[in-house]
KEMAR-423152 format. One record per residue (C-alpha): x negated, y negated, z negated; residue in three letters; chain. Coordinates in Angstrom, 3 decimals, m for minus. Layout:
BEGIN
atom px->X py->Y pz->Z r->ALA c->A
...
END
This chain:
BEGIN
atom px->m36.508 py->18.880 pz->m19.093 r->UNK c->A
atom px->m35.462 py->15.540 pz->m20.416 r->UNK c->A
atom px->m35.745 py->13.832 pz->m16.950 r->UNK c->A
atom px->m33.318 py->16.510 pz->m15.385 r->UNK c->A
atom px->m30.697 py->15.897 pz->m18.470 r->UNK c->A
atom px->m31.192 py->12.211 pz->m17.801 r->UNK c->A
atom px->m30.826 py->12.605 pz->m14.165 r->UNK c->A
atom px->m27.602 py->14.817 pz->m14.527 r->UNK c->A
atom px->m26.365 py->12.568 pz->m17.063 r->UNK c->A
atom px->m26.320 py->9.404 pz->m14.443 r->UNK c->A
atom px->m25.052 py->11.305 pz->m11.909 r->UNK c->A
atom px->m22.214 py->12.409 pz->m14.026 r->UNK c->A
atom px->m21.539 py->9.020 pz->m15.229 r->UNK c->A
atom px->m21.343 py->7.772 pz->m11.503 r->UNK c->A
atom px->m19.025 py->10.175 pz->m10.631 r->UNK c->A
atom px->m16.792 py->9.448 pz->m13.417 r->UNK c->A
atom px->m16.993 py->5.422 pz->m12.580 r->UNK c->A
atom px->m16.024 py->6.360 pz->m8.862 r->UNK c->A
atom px->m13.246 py->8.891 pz->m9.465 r->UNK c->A
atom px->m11.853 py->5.542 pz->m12.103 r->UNK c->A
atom px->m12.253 py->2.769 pz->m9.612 r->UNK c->A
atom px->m10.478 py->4.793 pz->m7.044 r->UNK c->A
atom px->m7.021 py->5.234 pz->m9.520 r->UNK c->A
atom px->m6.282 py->1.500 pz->m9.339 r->UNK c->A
atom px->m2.883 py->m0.314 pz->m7.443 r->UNK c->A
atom px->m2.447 py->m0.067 pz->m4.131 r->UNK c->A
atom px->m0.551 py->m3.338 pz->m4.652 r->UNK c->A
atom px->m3.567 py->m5.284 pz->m3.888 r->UNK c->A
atom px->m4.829 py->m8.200 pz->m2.039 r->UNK c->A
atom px->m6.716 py->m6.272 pz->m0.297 r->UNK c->A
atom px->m4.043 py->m3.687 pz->0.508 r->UNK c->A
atom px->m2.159 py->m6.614 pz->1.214 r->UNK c->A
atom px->m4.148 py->m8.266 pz->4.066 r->UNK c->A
atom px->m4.574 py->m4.778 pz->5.445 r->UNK c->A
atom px->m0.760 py->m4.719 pz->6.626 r->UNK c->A
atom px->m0.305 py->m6.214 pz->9.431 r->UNK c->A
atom px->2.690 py->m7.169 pz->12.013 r->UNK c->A
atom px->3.362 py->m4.386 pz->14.283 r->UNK c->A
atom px->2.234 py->m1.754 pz->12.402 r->UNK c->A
atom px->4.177 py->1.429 pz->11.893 r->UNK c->A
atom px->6.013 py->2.264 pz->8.392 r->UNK c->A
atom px->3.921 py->5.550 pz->8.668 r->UNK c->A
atom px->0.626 py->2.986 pz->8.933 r->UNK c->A
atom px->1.481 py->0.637 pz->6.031 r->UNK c->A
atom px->2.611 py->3.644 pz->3.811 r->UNK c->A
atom px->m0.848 py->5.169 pz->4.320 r->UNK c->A
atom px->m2.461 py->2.202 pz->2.646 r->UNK c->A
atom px->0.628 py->1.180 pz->0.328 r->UNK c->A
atom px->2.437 py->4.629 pz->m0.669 r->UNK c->A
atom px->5.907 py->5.192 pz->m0.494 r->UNK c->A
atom px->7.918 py->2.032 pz->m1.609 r->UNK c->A
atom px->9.049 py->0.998 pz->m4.817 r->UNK c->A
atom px->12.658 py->0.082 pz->m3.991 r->UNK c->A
atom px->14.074 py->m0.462 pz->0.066 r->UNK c->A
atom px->16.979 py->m2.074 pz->1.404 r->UNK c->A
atom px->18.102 py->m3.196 pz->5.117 r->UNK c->A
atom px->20.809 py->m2.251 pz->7.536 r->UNK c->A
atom px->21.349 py->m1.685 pz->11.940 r->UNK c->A
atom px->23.362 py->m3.454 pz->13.816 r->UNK c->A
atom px->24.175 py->m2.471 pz->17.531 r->UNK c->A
atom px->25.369 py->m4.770 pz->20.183 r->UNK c->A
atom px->26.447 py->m4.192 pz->23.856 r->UNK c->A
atom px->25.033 py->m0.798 pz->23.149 r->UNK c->A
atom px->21.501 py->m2.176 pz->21.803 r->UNK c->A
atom px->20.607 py->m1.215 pz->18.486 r->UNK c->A
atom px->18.242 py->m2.436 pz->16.192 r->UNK c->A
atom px->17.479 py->m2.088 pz->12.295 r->UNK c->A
atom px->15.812 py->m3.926 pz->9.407 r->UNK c->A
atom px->14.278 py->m2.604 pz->6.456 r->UNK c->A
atom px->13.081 py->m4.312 pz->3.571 r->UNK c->A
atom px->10.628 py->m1.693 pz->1.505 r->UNK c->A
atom px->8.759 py->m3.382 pz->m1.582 r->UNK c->A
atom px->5.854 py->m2.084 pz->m3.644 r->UNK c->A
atom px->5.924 py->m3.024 pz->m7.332 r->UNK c->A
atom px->3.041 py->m3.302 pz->m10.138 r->UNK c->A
atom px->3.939 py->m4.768 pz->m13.447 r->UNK c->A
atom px->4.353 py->m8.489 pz->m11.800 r->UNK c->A
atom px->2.566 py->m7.861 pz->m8.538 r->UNK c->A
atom px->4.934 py->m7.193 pz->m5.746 r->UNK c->A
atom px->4.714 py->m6.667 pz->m1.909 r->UNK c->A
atom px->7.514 py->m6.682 pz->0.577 r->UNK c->A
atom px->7.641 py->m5.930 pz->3.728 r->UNK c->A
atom px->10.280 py->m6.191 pz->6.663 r->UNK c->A
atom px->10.443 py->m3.767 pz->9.078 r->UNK c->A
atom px->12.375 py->m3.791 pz->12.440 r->UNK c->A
atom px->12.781 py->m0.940 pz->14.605 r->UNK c->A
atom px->9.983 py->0.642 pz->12.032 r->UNK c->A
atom px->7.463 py->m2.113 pz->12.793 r->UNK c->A
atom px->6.586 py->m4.737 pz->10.420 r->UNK c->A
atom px->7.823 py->m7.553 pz->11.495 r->UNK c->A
atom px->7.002 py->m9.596 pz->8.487 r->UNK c->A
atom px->5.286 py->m9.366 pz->4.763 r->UNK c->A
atom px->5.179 py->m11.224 pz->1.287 r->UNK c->A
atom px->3.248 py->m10.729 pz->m2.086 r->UNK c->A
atom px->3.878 py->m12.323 pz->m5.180 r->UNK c->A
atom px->1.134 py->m12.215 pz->m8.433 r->UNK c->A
atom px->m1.298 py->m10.747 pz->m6.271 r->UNK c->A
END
């Protein structure tokens, strides 16, 4: 009997360390590298979430339009940007990371 309560008492304890580990920032390095250029917004907001704060504008010229968006991710000082044209990044930054 006291091998099954110490058995259920570990596997308890490892579920509670995995459902923990998994609550941390997605502003990450890791998250981070994982954006690359090209990618959709759809892609990076899988890994990311949904921005923090976003900015940008379109232009169109001789009937071709583009846009840029800036979306960042924010956590406490750790910050990612990245600049999407068309809805593909085009570019990225981190700070405190």
């Amino acid at each position: 009997m006291h091998v099954k309560r110490t058995l259920v008492t570990v596997l308890l304890a490892g579920l509670v360390l995995s459902m923990v580990s998994g609550c941390g920032s997605k502003v990450s390095q890791s998250n981070f590298d994982k954006v690359k250029t090209g990618m959709t917004r759809a892609e990076v907001e899988d890994i990311l979430g949904k921005p923090t704060d976003e900015g940008g504008g379109g232009a169109s010229i001789a009937g071709i339009s583009a846009s840029a968006k800036i979306a960042t991710w924010k956590d406490g000082d750790k910050v990612i940007t990245v600049t999407f044209a068309n809805e593909k990044v085009v570019t990225k930054g981190s700070q405190g990371l």
